[in-house]
C-alpha positions, -999 to 999 in steps of 0.1 A, spaced: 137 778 10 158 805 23 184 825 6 216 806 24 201 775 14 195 784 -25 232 799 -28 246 766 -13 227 745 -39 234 768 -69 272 766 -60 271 726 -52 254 723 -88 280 741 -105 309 730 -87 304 693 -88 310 692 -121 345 708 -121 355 688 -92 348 656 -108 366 666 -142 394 681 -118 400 645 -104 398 627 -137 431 649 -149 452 628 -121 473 613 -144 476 576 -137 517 581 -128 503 608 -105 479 580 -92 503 553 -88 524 574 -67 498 586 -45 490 551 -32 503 513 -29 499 485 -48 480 459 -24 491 418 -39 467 397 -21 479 363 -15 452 338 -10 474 309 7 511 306 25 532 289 12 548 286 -26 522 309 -41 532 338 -13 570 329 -23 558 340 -61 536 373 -46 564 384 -26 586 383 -57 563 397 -79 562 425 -52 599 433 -51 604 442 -83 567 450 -102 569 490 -88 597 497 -107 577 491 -139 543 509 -130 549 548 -133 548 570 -106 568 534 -88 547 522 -60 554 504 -29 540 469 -31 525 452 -1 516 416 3 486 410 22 475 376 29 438 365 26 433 327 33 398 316 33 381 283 9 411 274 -12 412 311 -27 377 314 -27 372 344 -5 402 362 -17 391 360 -55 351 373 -41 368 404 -26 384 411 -56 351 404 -77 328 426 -56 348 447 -29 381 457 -38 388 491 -54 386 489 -93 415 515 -97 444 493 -103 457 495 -68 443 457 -58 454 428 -75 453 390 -61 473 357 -70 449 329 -72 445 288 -77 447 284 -111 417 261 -110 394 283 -88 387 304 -121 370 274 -142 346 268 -112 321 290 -122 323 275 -162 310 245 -146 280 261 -130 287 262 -94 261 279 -76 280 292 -48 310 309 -70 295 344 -76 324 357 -101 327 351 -140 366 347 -150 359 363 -184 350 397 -165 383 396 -146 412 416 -153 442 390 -165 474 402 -160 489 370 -169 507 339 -151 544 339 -134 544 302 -146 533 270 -167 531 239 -145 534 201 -145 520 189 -114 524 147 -99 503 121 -77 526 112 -52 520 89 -25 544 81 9 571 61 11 554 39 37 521 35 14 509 -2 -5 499 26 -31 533 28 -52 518 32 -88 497 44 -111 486 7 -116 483 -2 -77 462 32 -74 434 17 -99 432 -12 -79 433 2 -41 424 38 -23 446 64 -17 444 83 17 448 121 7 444 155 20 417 183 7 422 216 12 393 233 1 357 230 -19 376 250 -47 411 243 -40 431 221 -68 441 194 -42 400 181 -41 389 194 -74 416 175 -98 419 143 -76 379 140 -81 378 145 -113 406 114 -118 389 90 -104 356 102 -127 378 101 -161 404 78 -153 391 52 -126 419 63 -99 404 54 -66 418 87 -40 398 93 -11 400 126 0 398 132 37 386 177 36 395 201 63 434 209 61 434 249 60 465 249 34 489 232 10 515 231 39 494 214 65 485 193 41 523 179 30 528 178 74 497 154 73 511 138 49 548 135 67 533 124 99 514 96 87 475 111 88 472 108 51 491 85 25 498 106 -2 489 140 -23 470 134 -52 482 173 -73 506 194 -61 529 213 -85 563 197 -97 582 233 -91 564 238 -56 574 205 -50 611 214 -56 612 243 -37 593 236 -6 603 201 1 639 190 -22 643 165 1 615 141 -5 626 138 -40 667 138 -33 657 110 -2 630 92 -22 603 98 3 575 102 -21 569 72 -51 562 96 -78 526 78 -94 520 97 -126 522 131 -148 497 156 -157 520 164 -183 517 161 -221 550 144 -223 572 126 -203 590 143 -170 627 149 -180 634 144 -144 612 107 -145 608 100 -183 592 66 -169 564 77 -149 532 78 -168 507 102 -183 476 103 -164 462 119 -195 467 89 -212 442 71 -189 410 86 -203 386 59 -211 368 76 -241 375 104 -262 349 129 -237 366 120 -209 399 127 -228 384 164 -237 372 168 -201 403 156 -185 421 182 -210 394 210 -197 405 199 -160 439 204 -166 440 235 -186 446 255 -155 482 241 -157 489 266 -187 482 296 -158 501 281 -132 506 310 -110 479 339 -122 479 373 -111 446 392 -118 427 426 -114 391 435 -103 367 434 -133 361 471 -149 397 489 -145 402 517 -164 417 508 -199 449 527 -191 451 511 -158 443 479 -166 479 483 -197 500 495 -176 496 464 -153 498 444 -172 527 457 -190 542 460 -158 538 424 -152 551 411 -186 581 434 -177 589 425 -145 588 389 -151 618 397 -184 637 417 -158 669 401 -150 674 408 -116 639 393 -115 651 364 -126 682 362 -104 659 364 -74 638 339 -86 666 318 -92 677 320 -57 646 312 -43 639 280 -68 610 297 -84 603 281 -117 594 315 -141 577 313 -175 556 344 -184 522 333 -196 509 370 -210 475 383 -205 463 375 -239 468 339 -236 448 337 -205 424 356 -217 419 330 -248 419 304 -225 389 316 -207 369 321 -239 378 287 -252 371 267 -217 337 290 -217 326 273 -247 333 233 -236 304 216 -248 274 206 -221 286 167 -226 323 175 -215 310 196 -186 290 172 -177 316 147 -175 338 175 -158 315 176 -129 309 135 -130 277 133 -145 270 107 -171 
């Protein structure tokens, strides 16, 4: 080996070192400043309403006060946006997604597709607890709960892992609803325009609060008969309309249907890639908690009919660990095996 060479390895070996502790003193204001936060949205519609919040106000709680950019990632209900985040995205605290809030459980049940393990995800938290409703068009026989025991339901799917197939199967498994879900609409809105012009007869879960926002007028018009709650207790707005909880046929089914439905306690969840930094991975989720107290957060959420209530990080996190240790016979049940 020749002299050049040998000096330009002993200097590489020693300076390596001190680079790499060099760039470990970035303080993580430093950081933040530095570079954007990227909020990946998975689907248009009311969840990109609640990232594009989120991102007008969440930089002035992270030090060093980022910009925040929305960048949309549609792809398999959420799926693809929630296995960049898993595998590809940055683990520095400069990527963080929105997601369905029933994507998560998927791989509890032991799909073999679903490549991520929600218990290794970073939880911020949720922007919101939901109730969501069955609904079916005004023009439908289908007009309640009862007549949907009796008779199908035309309704739109929207995804393998998307809410709008997963809880409608698992209905008619633990409840004896009879929806037939016709796959291939690309997104929530598409879905409600299939629904408007006559392709399908009805949603079978969609949020109350997305409901409100996106489309007042079916409610204020009475375009939709309103078939049940996934509540547990009665709509303040329809205190008549039953509990499709309370249509469990055995006390399993009860404990699955409750498993199905937990992802109505995370709403609208905001989460990191796995493995952050410890520092990184507080100060979001500070950030979070903060921004969602702030009140001109909650003016602008006001304004734009965005139903707010702060689920923190901890809670989610419990959730996780308490839906990761169902029993096989509810999973079983969950998935429609007997």
């Amino acid at each position: 080996m020749n002299r050049r060479r040998m000096l330009w390895l002993t200097s590489a070996a020693v300076t390596a070192p001190w680079v790499a502790r060099a760039q470990s003193f970035v303080s993580d204001e430093q950081f933040f400043r530095q570079r954007p936060i990227n909020i990946i949205s998975y689907s248009p519609g009311v969840s990109d309403l609640y990232a594009r919040l989120l991102a007008r106000h969440l930089g002035r709680f992270v030090p060093g006060n980022p910009n925040i950019v929305v960048q949309a990632m549609p792809g398999a209900g959420g799926l693809k946006a929630i296995e960049y985040l898993y595998s590809i995205a940055p683990k520095d605290g400069s990527v963080i997604c929105t997601i369905g809030s029933g994507l998560p459980f998927e791989p509890i049940l032991g799909r073999s597709d679903i490549k991520f393990d929600p218990n290794r995800l970073t939880w911020l938290g949720s922007m919101s607890r939901s109730t969501s409703i069955g609904m079916s068009w005004h023009t439908s026989e289908v007009r309640t709960l009862d007549d949907l025991m009796q008779r199908p339901l035309l309704i739109p799917g929207t995804g393998v892992g998307a809410d709008t197939q997963l809880v409608p199967t698992a209905l008619n498994q633990l409840t004896g609803t009879k929806f037939k879900i016709i796959p291939g609409y690309p997104n929530i809105l598409q879905a409600a325009l299939a629904m408007e012009k006559g392709e399908v007869e009805g949603m079978g879960y969609w949020t109350w609060s997305s409901i409100l926002s996106a489309h007042p007028e079916w409610i204020a018009e009475r375009k939709v008969n309103v078939l049940y709650s996934t509540g547990t207790s009665p709509m303040p707005d329809y205190p008549s309309v039953p509990l499709i909880r309370q249509r469990a046929r055995s006390a399993v089914e009860a404990e699955a249907l409750d498993f199905v439905l937990a992802r109505e306690i995370i709403g609208r969840p905001f989460v990191a890639p796995p493995d952050l930094p410890p520092s990184r991975a507080k100060i979001l989720r500070d950030a979070f908690a903060a921004a969602l107290r702030d009140a001109d957060f909650l003016k602008d959420a006001e304004k734009a009919r965005l139903d707010i209530s702060l689920v923190d990080s901890d809670e989610v996190i419990a959730l996780f660990r308490k839906a990761s240790s169902a029993s096989p016979e509810v999973l079983r049940r969950v998935i429609g095996e007997n």
